[in-house]
BAPAFI-669449 format. One line per field, with one value per residue (C-alpha): residue number from 1; residue in one letter; x, y, z. Coordinates in nm, 3 decimals. Example, Ala and Ser with C-alpha at 12.3 -4.5 7.8 and 13.67 -1.06 7.14 Angstrom:
BEGIN
seq = c(1,2)
type = c(a,s)
px = c(1.230,1.367)
py = c(-0.450,-0.106)
pz = c(0.780,0.714)
//
This chain:
BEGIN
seq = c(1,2,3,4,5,6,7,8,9,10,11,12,13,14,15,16,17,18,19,20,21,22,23,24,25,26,27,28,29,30,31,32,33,34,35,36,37,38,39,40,41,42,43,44,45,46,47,48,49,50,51,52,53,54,55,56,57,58,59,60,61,62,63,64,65,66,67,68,69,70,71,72,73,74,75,76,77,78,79,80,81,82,83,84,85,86,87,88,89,90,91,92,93,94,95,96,97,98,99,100,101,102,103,104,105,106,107,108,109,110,111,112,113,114,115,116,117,118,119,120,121,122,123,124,125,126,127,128,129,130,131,132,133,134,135,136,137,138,139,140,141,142,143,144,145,146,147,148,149,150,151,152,153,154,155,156,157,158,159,160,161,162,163,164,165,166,167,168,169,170,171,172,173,174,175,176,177,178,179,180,181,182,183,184,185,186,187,188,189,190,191,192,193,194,195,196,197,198,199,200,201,202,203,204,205,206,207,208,209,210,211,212,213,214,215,216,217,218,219,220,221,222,223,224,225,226,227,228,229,230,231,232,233,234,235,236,237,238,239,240,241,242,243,244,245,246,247,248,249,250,251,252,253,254,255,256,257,258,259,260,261,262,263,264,265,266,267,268,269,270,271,272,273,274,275,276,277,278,279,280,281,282,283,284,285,286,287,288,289,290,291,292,293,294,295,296,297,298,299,300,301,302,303,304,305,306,307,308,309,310,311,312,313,314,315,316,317,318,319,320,321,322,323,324,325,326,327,328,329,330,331,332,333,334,335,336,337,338,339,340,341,342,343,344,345,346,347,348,349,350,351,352,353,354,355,356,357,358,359,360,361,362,363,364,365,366,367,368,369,370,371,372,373,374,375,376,377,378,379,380,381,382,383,384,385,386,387,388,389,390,391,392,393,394,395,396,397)
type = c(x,x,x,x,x,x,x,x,x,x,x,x,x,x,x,x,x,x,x,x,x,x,x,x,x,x,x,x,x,x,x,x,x,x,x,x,x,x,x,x,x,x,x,x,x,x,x,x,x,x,x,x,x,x,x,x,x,x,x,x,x,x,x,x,x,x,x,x,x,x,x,x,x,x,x,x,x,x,x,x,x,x,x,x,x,x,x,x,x,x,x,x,x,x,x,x,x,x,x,x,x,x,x,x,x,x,x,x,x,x,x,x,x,x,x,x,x,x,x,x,x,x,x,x,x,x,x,x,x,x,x,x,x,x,x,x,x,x,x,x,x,x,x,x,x,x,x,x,x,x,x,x,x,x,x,x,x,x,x,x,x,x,x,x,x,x,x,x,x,x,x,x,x,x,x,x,x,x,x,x,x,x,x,x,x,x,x,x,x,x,x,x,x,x,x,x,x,x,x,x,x,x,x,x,x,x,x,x,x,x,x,x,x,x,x,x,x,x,x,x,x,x,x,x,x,x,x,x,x,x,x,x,x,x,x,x,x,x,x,x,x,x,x,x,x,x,x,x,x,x,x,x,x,x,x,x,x,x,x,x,x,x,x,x,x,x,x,x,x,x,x,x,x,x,x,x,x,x,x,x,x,x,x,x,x,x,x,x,x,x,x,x,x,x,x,x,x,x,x,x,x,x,x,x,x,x,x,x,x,x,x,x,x,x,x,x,x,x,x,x,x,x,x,x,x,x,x,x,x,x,x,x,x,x,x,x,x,x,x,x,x,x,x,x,x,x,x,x,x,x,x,x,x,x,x,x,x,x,x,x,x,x,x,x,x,x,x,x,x,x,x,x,x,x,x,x,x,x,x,x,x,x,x,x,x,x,x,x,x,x,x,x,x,x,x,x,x)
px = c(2.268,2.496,2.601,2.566,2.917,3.075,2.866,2.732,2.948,2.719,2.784,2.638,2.739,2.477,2.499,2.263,2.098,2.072,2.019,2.362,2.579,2.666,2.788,2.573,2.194,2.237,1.904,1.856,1.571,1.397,1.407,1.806,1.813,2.085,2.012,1.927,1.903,2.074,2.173,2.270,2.350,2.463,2.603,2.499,2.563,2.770,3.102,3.275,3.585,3.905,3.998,3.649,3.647,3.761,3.412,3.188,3.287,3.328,2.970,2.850,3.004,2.844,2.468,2.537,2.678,2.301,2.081,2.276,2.208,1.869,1.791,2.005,1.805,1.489,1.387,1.238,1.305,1.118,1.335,1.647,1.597,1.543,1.858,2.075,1.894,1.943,2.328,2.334,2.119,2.356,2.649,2.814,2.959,2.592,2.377,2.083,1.961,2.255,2.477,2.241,2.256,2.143,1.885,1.842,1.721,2.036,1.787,1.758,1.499,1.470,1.317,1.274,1.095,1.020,0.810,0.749,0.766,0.512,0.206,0.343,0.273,0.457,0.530,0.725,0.807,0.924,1.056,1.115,1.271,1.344,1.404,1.713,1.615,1.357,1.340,1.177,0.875,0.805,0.849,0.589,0.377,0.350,0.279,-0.003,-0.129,-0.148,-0.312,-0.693,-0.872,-0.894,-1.178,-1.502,-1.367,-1.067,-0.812,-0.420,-0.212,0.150,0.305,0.354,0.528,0.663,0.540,0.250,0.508,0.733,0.385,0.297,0.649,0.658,0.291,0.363,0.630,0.957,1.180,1.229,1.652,1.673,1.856,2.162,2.228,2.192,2.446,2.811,3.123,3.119,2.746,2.812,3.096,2.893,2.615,2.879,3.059,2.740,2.567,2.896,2.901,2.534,2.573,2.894,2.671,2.380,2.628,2.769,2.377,2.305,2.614,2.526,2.138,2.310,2.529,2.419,2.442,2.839,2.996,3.239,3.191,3.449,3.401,3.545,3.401,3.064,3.217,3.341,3.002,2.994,3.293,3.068,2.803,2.661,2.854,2.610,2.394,2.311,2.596,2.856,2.676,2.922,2.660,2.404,2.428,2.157,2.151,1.934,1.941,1.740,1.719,1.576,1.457,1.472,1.121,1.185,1.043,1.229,1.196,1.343,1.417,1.590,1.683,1.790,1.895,1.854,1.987,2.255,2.059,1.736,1.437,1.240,0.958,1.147,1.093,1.312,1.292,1.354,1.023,0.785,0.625,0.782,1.107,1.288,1.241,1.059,0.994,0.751,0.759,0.708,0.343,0.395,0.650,0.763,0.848,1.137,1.112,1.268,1.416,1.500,1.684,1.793,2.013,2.092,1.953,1.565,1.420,1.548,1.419,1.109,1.044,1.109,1.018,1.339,1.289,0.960,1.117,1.405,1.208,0.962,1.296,1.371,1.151,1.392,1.605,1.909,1.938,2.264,2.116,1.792,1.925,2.142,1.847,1.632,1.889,1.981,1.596,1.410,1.684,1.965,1.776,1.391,1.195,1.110,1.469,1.527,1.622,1.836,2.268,2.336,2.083,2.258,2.132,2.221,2.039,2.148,1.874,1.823,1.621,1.570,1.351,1.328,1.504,1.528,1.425,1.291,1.010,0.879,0.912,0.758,1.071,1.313,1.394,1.685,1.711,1.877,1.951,2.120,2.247,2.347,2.429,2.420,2.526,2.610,2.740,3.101,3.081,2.886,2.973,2.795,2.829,2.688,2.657,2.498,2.384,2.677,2.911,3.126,3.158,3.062,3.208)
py = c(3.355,3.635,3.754,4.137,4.196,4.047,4.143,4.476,4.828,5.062,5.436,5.726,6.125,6.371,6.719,7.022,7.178,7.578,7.890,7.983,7.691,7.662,7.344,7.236,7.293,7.670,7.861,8.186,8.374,8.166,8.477,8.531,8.437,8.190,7.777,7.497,7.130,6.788,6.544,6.179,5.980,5.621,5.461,5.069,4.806,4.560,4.489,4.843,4.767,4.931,5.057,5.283,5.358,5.738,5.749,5.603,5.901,6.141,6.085,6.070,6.433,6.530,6.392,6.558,6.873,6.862,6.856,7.101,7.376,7.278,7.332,7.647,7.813,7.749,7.417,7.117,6.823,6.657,6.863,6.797,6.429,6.439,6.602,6.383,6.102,6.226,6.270,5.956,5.740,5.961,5.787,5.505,5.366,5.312,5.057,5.313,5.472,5.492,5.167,4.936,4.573,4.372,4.151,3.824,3.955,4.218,4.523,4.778,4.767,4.979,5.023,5.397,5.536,5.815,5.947,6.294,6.260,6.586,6.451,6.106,6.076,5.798,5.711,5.415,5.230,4.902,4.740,5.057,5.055,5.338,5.654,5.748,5.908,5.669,5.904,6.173,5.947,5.822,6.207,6.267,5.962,6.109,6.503,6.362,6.190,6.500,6.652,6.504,6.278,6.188,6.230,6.045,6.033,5.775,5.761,5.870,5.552,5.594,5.277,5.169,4.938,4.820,4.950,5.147,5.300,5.399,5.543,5.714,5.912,6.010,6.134,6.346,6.500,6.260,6.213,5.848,5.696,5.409,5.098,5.122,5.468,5.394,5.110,5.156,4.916,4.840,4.670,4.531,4.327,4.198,4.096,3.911,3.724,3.652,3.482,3.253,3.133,3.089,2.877,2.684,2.641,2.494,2.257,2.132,2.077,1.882,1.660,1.625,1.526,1.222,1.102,0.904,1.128,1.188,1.069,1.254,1.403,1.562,1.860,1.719,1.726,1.934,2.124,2.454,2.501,2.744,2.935,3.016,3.258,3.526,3.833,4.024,3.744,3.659,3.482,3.733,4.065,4.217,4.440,4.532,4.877,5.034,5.416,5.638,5.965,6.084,6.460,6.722,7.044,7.454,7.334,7.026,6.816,6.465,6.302,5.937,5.837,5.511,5.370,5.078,4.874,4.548,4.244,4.118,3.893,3.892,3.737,4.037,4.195,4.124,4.376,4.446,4.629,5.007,5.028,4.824,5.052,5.033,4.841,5.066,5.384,5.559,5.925,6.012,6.391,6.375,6.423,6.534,6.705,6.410,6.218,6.221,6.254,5.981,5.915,5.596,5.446,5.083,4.874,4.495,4.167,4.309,4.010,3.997,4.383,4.333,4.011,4.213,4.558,4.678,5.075,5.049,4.863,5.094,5.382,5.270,5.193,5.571,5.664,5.488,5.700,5.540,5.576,5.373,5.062,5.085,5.068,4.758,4.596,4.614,4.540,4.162,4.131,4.255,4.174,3.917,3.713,3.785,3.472,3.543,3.504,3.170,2.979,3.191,3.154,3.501,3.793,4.075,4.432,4.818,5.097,5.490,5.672,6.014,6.147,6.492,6.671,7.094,7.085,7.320,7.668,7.629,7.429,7.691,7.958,8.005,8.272,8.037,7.708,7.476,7.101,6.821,6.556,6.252,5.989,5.650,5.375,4.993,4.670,4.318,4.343,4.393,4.755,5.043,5.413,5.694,6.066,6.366,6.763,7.005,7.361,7.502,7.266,7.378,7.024,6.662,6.438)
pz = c(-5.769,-5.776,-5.403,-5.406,-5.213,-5.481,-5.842,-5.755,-5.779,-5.562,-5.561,-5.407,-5.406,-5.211,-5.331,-5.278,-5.571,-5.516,-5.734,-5.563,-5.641,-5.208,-5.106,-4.802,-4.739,-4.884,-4.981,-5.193,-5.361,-5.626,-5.841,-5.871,-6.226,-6.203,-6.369,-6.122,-6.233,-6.246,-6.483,-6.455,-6.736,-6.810,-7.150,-7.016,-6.790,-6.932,-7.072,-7.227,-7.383,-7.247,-7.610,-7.588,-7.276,-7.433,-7.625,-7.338,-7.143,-7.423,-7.550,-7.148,-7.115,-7.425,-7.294,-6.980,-7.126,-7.375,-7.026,-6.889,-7.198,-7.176,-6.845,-6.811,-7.119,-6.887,-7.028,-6.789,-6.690,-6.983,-7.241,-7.077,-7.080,-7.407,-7.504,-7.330,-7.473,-7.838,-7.800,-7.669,-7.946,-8.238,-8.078,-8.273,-7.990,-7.801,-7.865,-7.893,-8.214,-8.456,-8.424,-8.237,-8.284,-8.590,-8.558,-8.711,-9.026,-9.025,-8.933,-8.675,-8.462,-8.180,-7.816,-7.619,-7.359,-7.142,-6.835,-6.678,-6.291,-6.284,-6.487,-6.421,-6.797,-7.007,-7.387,-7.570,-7.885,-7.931,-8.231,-8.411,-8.747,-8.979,-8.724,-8.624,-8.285,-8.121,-7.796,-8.025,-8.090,-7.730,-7.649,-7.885,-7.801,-7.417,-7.592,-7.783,-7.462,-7.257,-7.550,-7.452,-7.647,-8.026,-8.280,-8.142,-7.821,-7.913,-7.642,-7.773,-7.766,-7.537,-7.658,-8.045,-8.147,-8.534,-8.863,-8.707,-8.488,-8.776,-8.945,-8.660,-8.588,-8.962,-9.011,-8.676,-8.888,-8.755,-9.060,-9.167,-9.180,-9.358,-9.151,-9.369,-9.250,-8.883,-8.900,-8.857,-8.944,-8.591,-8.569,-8.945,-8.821,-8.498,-8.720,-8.943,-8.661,-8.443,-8.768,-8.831,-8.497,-8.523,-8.835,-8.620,-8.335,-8.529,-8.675,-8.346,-8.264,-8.509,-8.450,-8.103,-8.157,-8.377,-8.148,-7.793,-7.509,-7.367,-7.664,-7.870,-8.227,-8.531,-8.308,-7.993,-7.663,-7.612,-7.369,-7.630,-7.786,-7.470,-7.615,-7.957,-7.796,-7.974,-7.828,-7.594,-7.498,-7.164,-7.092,-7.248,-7.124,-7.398,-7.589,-7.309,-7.327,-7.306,-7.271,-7.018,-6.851,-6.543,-6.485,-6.227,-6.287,-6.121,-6.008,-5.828,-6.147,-6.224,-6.572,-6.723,-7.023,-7.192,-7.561,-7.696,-7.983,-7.833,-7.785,-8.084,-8.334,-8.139,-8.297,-8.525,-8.330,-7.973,-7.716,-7.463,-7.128,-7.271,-7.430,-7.100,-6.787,-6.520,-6.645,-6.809,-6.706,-6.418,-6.278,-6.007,-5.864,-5.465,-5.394,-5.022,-4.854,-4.666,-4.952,-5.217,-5.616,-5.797,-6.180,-6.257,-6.538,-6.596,-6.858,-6.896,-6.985,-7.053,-7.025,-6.640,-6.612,-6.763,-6.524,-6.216,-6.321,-6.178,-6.259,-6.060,-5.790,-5.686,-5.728,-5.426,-5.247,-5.249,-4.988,-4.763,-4.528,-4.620,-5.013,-4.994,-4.797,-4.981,-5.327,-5.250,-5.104,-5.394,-5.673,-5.397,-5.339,-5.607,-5.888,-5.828,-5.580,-5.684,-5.743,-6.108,-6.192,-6.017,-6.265,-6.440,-6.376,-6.409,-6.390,-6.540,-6.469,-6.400,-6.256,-6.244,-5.979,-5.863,-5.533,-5.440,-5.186,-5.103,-4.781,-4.504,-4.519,-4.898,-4.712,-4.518,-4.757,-5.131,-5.192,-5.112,-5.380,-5.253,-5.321,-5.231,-5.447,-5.402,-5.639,-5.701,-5.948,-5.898,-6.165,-6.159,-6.493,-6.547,-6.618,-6.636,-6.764,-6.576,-6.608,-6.401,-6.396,-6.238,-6.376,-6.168,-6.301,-6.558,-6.687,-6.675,-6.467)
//
């Protein structure tokens, strides 16, 4: 296993969230008029190419920048999740939404989902074809929920998944994109080279089942059949990226959200770790004074998130007094060293996670509104992009 010194980038920034815009533990009347909030994206944990790093950051901004509008024209936390999301499935550059990995068939098939920290409400799809923004339906999904009951006392369904998630987003008036419009050059030319080295790989198999074990074959030694992975398996973590948001709101609310395409040339009807409670996403507004809020987003290998419901996981960490220490300590124990990944070489994950609490005087007053939010971001992956603004910010960093 992985030793956390060595595979995980940790990062933490603690700034105070106040109708004023002060810098340190500030607190003014609730009623000033000016926006409050926070926003912290992330474009996947994985491998980002140096030649779009521009884009990553561009379309991070851009997410960030979406929040920010939101929450600034009065919106929540839900809505501002949402927004950020959206920009960041319309990118061609994420694997969310518009340019997501081909399967094996050569289709889309997506994987989204989102959860408000005040109702503690949740919705998801998984294997989603034909929609171009696969946020809007799980957005919808957890709407409908909160909505009551259906005829003859039915209860509302917050997870769909396939065709009878497609039906459902379009009969609740979510337009229908056909696959061909939701994949770019980019994912065209993955799907081509992944499915030749598929084909080169199967042949080097069959050689190999032929031969007696050790022995050599037209191909050489066994050894380079390593050397023809499909780009953004396990093994290659080039394509695991996953897009997310986590946001906080003027009223101390915290929402999550998280999309995906998927792994390249998964099997059809494969669901990944964007679309499963608990792993993907998570949001859970404080319930007592002496605990924190937390938003929690994740990206990687889903099959290692969904095993250890990661999102979950670091959002119980949160109540620890040391954010920093905490957060390292779940991603080594409940990630890279947990024992339902043991037998796996490389457990490939990322996290971005917010925590905020009303400190000080806002505690003792129902005039006053100040918050303090910290937060972080954690990976074993070779990369991960991350952007963040405030309502006082005049731009995404």
């Amino acid at each position: 296993m992985e030793n956390l010194e060595n595979s995980t980038d940790c990062k933490e920034t603690v700034s105070p969230l106040n109708n004023s815009g002060s810098i340190l533990n500030s607190t003014v009347s609730r009623h000033d008029g000016k926006a409050m909030g926070f926003v912290l994206v992330h474009a996947g944990a994985g491998y980002h190419s140096e030649s779009k790093a521009k884009e990553y950051k561009h379309v991070c901004k851009r997410a960030c920048q979406r929040a920010v509008d939101r929450l600034r024209a009065g919106g929540l936390a839900l809505e501002a999740v949402t927004a950020a999301l959206t920009e960041l499935e319309d990118s061609p550059f994420t694997n969310a939404g518009t340019g997501s990995n081909l399967n094996l068939s050569g289709e889309i098939e997506c994987d989204a989902s989102i959860m408000d920290g005040k109702s503690l409400n949740y919705g998801a799809v998984g294997a989603l074809s034909g929609i171009k923004n696969p946020v809007l339906v799980a957005r919808r999904l957890l709407s409908e929920t909160q909505k009551g009951k259906l005829s003859a006392g039915r209860i509302p369904p917050c997870f769909l998944v396939g065709k009878g998630a497609e039906q459902w987003a379009i009969s609740h008036g979510i337009p229908a994109c056909p696959t061909e419009k939701m994949t770019t050059k980019f994912s065209l030319s993955g799907y081509k080279r992944n499915k030749r080295k598929m084909e080169l790989a199967e042949q080097v198999e069959t050689k190999r089942k032929r031969q007696s074990c050790g022995h050599e074959n037209d191909f050489g030694c066994l050894e380079p059949v390593r050397d023809i992975m499909v780009e953004g398996e396990e093994n290659n973590s080039a394509c695991l990226d996953t897009v997310g948001a986590v946001v906080v709101d003027r009223e101390g609310n915290v929402a999550a959200a998280v999309s995906s395409g998927g792994l390249a040339m998964k099997h059809p009807g494969r669901v990944g770790q964007a679309a499963h409670y608990g792993c993907g996403c998570w949001a859970e507004n404080a319930r007592d004074v002496s605990l924190y809020s937390t938003a929690v987003s994740t990206s990687g290998s889903g099959e290692h998130l969904i095993r250890t419901m990661l999102a979950r996981e670091c959002s119980t960490a949160m109540q620890a007094e040391n954010a920093h220490q905490a957060l390292l300590e779940a991603m080594q124990n409940k990630f890279i060293s947990s024992p339902f990944l043991a037998g796996e070489d490389c457990v490939l994950g990322g996290v971005i996670v917010l925590r905020c609490c009303t400190c000080g005087e806002a505690q003792r007053s129902e005039d006053i509104q100040a918050l303090l939010v910290e937060f972080l971001w954690s990976h074993t992956t070779e990369s991960m992009c991350v952007g963040y603004m405030s309502a006082q910010d005049s731009k995404a960093r």
